[in-house]
N, C-alpha and C positions, 0 to 999 in steps of 0.2 A: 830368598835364602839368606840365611844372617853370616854374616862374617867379621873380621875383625875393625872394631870400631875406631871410628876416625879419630883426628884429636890426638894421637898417640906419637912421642917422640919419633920420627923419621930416622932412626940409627938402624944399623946392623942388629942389633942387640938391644930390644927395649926394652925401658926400665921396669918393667912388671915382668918380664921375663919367669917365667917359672917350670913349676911339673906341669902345669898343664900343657905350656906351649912344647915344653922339650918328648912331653907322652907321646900328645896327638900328632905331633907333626912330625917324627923319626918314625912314629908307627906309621901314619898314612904313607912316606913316600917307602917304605918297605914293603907296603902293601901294592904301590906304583912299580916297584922293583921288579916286585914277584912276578904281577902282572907280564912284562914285558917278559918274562924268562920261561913261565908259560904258556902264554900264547904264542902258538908257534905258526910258521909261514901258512902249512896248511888250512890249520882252522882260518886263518884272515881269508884264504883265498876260497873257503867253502864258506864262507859268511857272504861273501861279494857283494853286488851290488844294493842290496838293500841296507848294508853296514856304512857304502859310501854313501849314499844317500843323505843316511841319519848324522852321519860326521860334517859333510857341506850344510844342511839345514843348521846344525847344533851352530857354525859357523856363522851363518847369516843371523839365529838368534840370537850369539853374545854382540854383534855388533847393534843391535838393537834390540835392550831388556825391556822386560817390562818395569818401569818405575811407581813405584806404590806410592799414594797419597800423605806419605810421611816427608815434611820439610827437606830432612835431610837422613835419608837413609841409605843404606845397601838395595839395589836394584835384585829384584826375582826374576832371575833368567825362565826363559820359557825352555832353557836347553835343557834342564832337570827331567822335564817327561820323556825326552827324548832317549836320555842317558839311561832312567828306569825300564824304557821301551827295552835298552838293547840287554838287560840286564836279564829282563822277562824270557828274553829269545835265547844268548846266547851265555846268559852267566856273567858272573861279577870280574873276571880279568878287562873283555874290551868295555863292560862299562867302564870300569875304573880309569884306562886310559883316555875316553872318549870325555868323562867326566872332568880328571889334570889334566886333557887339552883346555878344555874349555876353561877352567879355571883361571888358565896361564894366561890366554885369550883376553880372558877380560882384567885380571889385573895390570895385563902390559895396558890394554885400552886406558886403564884407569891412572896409570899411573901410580902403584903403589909401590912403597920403599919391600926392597925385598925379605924383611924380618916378618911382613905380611905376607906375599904370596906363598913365602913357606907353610907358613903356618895356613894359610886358608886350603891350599891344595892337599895339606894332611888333614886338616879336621874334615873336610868334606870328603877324602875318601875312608875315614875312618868313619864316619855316619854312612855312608855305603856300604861299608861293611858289615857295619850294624843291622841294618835292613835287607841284605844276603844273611845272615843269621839266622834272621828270622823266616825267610823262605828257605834256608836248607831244613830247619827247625822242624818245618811242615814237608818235608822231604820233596820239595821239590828239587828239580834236578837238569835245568837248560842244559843242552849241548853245543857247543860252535858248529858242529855236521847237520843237528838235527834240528830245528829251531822250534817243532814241531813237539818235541819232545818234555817241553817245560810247562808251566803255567797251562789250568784249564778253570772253568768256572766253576768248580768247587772249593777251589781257592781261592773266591774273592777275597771272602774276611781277614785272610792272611794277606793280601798284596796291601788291603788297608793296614793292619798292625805294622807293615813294613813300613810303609810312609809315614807312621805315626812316631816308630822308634828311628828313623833317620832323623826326623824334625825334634826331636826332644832329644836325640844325641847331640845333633850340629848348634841347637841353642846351647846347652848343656857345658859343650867344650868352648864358646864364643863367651857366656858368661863367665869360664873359668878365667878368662883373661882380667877380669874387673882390675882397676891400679886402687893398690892400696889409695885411700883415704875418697877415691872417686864416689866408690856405691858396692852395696854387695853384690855378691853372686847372686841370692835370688831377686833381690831387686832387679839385675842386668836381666835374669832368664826371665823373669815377669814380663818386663819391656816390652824384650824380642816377643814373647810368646803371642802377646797380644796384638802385635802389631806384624809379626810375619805368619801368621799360623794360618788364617785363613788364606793365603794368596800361595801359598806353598802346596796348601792340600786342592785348592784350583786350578794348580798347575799340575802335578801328579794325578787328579782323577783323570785327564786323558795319556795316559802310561799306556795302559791297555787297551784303548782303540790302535794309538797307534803301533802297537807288537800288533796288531791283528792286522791292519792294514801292511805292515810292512811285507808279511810273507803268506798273506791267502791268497794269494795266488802268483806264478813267476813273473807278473809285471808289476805286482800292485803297490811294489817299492814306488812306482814312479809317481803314485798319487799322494805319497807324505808331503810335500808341499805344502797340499792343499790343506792340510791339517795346521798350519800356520795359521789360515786367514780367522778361523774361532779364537784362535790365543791372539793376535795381533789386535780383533775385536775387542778381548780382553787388556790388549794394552792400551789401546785408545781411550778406553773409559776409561781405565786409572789414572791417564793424562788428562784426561777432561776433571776427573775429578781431585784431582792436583790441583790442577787451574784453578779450579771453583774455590778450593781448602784456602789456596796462596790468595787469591782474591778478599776471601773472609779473613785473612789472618794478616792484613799488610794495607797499607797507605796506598788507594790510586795514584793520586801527585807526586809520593818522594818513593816509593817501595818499600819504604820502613814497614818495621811491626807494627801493627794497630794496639790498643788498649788490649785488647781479647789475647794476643801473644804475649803482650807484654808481662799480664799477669801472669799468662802461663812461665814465661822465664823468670822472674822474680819467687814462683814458689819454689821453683826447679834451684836458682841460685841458694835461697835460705835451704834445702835439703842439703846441699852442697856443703854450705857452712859449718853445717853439725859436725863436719867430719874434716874438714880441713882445716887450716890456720888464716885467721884473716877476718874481716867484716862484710856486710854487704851492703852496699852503699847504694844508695838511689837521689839522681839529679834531677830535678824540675828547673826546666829553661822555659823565660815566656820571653821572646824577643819585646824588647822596648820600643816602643810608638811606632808598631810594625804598622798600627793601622792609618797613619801618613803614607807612608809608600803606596797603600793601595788607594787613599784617597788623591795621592799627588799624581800615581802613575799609571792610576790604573791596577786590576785584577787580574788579566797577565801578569803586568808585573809582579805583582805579588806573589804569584803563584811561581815565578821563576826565582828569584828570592827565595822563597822557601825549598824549592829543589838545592838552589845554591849552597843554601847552610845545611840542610842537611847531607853534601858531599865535604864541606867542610868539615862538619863534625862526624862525621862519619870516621874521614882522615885522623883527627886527633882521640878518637877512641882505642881503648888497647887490645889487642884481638881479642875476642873471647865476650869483652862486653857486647852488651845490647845497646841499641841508639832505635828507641821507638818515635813516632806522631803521636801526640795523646788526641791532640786536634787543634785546626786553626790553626796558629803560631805558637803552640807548645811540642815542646818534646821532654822525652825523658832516657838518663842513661840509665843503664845497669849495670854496678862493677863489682865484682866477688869477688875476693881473696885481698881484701884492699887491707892494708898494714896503718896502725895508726899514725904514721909520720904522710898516710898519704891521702888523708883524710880533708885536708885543707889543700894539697897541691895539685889532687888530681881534677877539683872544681875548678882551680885557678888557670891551670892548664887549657883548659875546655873554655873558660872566659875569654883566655886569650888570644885563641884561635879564631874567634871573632871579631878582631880586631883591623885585620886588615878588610878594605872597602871593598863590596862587590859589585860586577861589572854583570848590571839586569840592564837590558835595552839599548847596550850603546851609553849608558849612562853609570858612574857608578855612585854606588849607595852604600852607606855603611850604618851597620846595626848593631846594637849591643843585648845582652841577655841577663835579664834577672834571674839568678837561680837558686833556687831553695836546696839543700842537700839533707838527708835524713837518713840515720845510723841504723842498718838493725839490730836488733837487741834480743834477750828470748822467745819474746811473747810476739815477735813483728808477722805481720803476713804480708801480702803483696797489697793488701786497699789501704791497710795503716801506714806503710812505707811512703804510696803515691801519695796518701792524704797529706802527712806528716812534709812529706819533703814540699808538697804544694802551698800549705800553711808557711813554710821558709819562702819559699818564692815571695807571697803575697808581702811576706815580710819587708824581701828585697826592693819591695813594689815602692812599699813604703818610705824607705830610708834612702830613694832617691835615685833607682833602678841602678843599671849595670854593677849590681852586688851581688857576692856571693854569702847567705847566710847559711849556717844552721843549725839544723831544726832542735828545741829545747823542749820540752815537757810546758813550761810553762805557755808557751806561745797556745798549743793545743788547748789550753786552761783560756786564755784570752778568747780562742775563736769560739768555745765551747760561751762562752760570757756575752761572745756577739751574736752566737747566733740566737742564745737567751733571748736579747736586746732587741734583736729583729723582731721576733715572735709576741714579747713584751712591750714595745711602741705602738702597734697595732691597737692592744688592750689598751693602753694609756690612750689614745687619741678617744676609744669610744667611750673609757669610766673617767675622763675628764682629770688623768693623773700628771698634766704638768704644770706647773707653772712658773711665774716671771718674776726673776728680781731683776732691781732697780739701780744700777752707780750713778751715782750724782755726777757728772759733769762742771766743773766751776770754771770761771771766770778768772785766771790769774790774778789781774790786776786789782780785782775788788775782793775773793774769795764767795763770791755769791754763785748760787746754783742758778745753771738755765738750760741744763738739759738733764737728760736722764737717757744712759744706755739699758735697754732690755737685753736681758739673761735667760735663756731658759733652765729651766731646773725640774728633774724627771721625781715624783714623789712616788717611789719604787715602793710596794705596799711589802718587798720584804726586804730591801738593802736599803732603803732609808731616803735620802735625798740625795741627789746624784747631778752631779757637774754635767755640762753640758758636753765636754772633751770623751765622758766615757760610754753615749753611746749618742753621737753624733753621728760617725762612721759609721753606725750599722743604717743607721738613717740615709745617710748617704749612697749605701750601697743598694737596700733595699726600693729605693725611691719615696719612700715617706717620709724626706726633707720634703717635699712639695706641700702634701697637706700641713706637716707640723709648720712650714714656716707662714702659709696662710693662717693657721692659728694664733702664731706669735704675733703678723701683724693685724688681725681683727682685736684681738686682746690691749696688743701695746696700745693701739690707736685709738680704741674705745676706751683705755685706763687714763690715755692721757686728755681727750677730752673731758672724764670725771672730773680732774684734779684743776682742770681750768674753767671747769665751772663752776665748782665750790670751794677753792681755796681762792682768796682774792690774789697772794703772791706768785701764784703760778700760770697767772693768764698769759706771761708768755711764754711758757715749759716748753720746750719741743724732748721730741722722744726719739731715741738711735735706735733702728733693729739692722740685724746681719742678717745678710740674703745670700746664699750660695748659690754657685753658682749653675747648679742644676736649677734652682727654682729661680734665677734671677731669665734662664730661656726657658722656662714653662712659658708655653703659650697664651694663658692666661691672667696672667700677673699683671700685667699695664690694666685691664678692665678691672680687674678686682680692686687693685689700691684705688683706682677711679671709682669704683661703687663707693666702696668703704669709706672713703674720704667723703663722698657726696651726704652716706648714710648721716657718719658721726657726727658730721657739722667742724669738724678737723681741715684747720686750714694745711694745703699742702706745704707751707715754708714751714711746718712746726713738726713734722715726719722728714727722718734723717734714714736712708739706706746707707748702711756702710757692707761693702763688697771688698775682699783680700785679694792683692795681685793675682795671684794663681787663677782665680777665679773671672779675671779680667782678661787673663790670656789665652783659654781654653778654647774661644774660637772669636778673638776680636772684631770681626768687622760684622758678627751676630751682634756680641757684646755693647760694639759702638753704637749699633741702631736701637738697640733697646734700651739703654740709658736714655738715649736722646729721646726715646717714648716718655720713657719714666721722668726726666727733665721737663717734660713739657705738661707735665701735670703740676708744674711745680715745685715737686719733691726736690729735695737737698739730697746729695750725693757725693759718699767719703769712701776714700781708697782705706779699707782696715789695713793695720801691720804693713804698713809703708817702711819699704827698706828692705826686707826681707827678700823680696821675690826680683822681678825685672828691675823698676824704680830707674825703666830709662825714660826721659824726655823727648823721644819718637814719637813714643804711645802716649805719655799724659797728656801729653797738647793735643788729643785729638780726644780725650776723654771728655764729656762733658760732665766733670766733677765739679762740687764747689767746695771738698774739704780732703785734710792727708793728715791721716792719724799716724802720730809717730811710734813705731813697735816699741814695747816695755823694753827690749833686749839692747835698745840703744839707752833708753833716760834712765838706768840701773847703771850704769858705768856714771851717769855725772856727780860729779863731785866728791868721788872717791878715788879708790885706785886707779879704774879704768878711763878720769875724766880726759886725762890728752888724747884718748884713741874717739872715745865715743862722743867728745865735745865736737868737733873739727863737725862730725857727720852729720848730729842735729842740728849744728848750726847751717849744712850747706843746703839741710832740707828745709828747714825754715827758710830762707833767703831765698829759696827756689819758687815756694810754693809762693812768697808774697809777692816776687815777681811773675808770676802767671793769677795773682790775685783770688788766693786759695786762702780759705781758712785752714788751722792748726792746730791738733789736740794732739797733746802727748799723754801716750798712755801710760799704765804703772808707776806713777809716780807715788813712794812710801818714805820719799825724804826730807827734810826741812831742805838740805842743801840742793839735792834734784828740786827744788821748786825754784830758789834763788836762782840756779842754774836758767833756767828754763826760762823765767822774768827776765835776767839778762842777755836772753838771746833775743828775746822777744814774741814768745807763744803765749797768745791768744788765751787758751783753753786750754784744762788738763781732768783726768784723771787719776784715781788711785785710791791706794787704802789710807792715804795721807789723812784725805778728809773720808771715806768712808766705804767698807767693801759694800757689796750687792747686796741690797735691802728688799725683803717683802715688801710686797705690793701694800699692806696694812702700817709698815711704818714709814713707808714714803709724808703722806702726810705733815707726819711731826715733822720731819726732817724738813720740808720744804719752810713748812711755818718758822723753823730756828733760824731758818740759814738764808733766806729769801724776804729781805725787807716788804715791805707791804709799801703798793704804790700812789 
């Protein structure tokens, strides 16, 4: 049976207050009035015991409803047939009171502010009345003497129209409550309709066993009882199937919403929106390097950790929101009515709640969240929101984790570009669309060339030629750095043995490729550069792997044993973008490296503005590296003065656009023959 919806201001007087509430609820308890001034001793006392009966049972079924398979609804008492039962026998005055007992029953159980039980106890006995209508209508005519006297089975089809016009009154006067800006009336009567219609009309088809059993014969009151154990049956399924809904609809580990709820609340919030003041906002959190803790502590642990935050975040969500699992170490909120000044504070809020350390196992741990946030807008629905705000996240990912970005139209435009990318690397490895330029490497002290860094370069058959930066990361992410970088070094290494075989100045060219560090622990890498090397006739001191911190640190003492593979084949081995990343001497002295390429973003400050800040640094790298007896290449160098710079520090090697950007493979040559005496 529907009643008045939760959610609603707890006053005396709530703010939707209206005709509806002031019609149905002054008329039902007038109708409660009458009742009592009606029924008089005698009839109560010519009803007896089969009326107390139905009053103790109606008793024991408000204290246990049936609960319907809706999250969060109004319970279907099973005391409704009961109430109809006595309506059937004795007429609408003791229903009516037997009915506002019960009502009162369960709103005290329930705890509701009294602006509600008013109104529930008039509109249900105003829908009773409605449904007496319709059996006077059909002239029937119960007596409190007679019980005998009412209801026969030619008037099924009327006891049904009566149930039918009770439940489309009591929806009726429930949806007239809607609060402005909430949802309509018929939206509200939709709702209910669908979701109490059937369990209402389940409970009312046994009306009329039990008026039969109560009075066929002078004991057989005593067997109403038993008429519970079919409806209790009926409650147990609706609990089992509770269970089952709550199970599909919710997180075993934390009790959160599942994705499947989630969307249902985010389409619910944007209907929402249409009519209230406010945005609807949706957070994508991925805990940052959650998957350390489960590697350090264990999967318990982890799993108690994520219970943990999610009571954490639970706590700093504002009531009303959603706090879902999308899965694994993600979650997402959901907040509506959100004002634009709170568009930035309420992600900052939720970040910050994660700040203090948690205590998994007697130990504690602390975690931080990257979160994407994403606005909606007209056209938003609940998969564009999750996507959009998850696009923010990755973002966050990016930029160095525990950030809060969000989401911009363009980002979408990038991922849309990657996923391109993804799709499109594939077709380039098989139609043979990348290839390799060339930076000269020089010699400071003489300006002579004697290496050469390989570049890859994507020849995109519709955007033209394409830097390596703009889709490395799809490479990266898809895992097709593995094959492309095997490509780059069977290429690099067979281009550089050409060039020292037929150019006489380049017999001692060596060539630098970059290995990431996915493909630097492919399991296969140490036998391949060993074939390859065997193949080309390529001595190993003339092949330079250059590897970037980051990629050094991802899981070092893997890192450290496979160098030392790759070492012992000979290969020469340079830390890329030195200075940027850790750049502590823990870890180099255990590297077995023989070179440290200085990052552009230091040798651009020399000699200019920035040369007091960025001098001091190359000089402490250079000094470092020659005392653990490392070679030196500084990169980005596009200055006269960054070169002086660099000779008075004392490096080695350099590159840049000074002497020449990334060159095709077809003008390598010249370049080698101008710049590369002849020996």
């Amino acid at each position: 049976m529907a009643s008045a919806t939760q959610g609603r201001p707890s006053l005396w007087r709530p703010s939707m207050f209206s005709v509806t509430w002031q019609a149905s609820t002054w008329l039902g308890w007038a109708i409660v009035v009458l009742s009592v001034v009606r029924l008089s001793p005698e009839a109560l006392q010519a009803m007896g015991e089969p009326l107390l009966m139905i009053a103790a049972v109606i008793v024991i079924s408000e204290l246990r409803p049936i609960v319907m398979t809706r999250l969060i609804g109004n319970p279907v008492s099973i005391s409704l047939a009961f109430v109809f039962a006595t309506m059937y026998l004795w007429g609408l005055y003791p229903a009516v009171l037997l009915y506002a007992g019960s009502v009162l029953l369960s709103e005290f159980i329930q705890r509701k502010p009294p602006w509600k039980f008013l109104f529930n106890v008039g509109q249900y006995t105003c829908s009773m009345a409605a449904a007496w209508a319709v059996l006077h209508l059909a002239g029937v005519q119960p007596s409190p003497f007679d019980p005998h006297a009412g209801l026969s089975a030619s008037d099924l089809w009327w006891i049904v129209t009566s149930w039918i016009v009770y439940h489309l009154v009591n929806l009726a006067l429930v949806a007239g409550l809607a609060e402005d800006g909430e949802s309509t009336w018929w939206e509200d009567f939709s709702d209910q309709f669908w979701f109490y219609t059937f369990a209402t009309l389940a409970v009312l088809a046994l009306s009329p066993l039990i008026a039969i059993v109560a009075v066929a014969t002078p004991y057989s009151w005593t067997l109403l009882p038993l008429l519970l154990l079919p409806l209790l049956a009926v409650q147990k399924t609706a609990e089992m199937s509770r269970k089952q809904e709550h199970q599909a609809l919710h997180d075993p580990l934390t009790g959160l919403p599942n994705r499947l709820l989630l969307t249902d609340r985010i389409e619910q919030a944007l209907v929402r929106s249409g009519r209230t003041e406010g945005s609807v906002l949706v957070m994508f959190l991925d805990l940052d390097l959650f998957k350390v803790v489960n590697d350090s502590l264990g999967h318990h642990a982890g799993d108690a950790l994520l219970i943990d935050v999610a009571r954490r975040l639970q706590s700093a969500v504002r009531p009303g929101d959603t706090l879902a699992r999308f899965g694994g170490d993600e979650f997402v909120i959901v907040c509506d009515g959100i004002a634009a000044d709170e568009v930035t504070t309420v992600p900052e809020r939720i970040s910050a709640s994660l700040m203090q350390p948690f205590a998994s196992l007697e130990r504690e741990v602390t975690v931080s969240a990257s979160i994407g946030v994403a606005l909606a807008t007209d056209t938003s629905d609940a998969q564009t929101l999750i996507r959009d705000a998850d696009v923010a996240m990755y973002r966050a990912k990016e930029r160095g984790r525990n950030q809060v970005v969000l989401f911009h139209q363009v980002m979408h435009q990038e991922a849309d570009e990657r996923l391109q990318d993804s799709v499109g690397l594939r077709r380039a490895l098989d139609r043979d669309e990348f290839r390799l330029h060339y930076q000269p490497v020089v010699e400071v002290a003489t300006g002579q060339t004697i290496g050469m860094e390989a570049m890859i370069r994507w020849q995109d058959p519709h955007r033209g030629l394409l830097d390596a930066g703009t889709f490395i990361p799809a490479a990266e992410e898809t895992g097709l750095i593995v094959p492309i970088g095997y490509w780059v070094i069977d290429t690099a290494i067979a281009q550089v043995q050409s060039w020292r075989t037929k150019i006489p100045q380049a017999s001692h060219l060596w060539v630098a490729v970059n290995i990431s560090s996915r493909q630097l622990l492919a399991p296969g890498l140490v036998d391949h550069l060993g074939r390859t090397l065997q193949e080309t006739g390529v001595p190993a001191s003339a092949v330079h792997l250059e590897i970037t911190e980051s990629a050094l640190m991802s899981d070092l003492s893997a890192v450290v044993e496979r160098l030392a593979a790759l070492r012992s084949l000979g290969l020469r081995l340079a830390i890329d973008d030195f200075g940027t990343g850790y750049s502590s001497l823990a870890y180099l002295k255990r590297l077995p490296v023989t070179t440290v390429k200085i990052d552009r973003s230091f040798v651009n400050g020399l000699g200019g503005a920035e040369d007091a800040f960025d001098r001091p640094i190359v000089d402490a790298i250079i000094k470092m590296a020659q005392s653990l007896h490392l070679d030196v290449v500084a990169e980005g160098v596009e200055t006269r003065e960054q070169l002086v710079t660099l000779q008075a520090l004392g490096t080695r090697a350099a590159q840049g656009f000074l002497w020449s950007p990334p060159l095709p493979e077809q003008e390598v040559p010249d370049w080698i023959t101008a710049h590369v005496p002849a020996l």
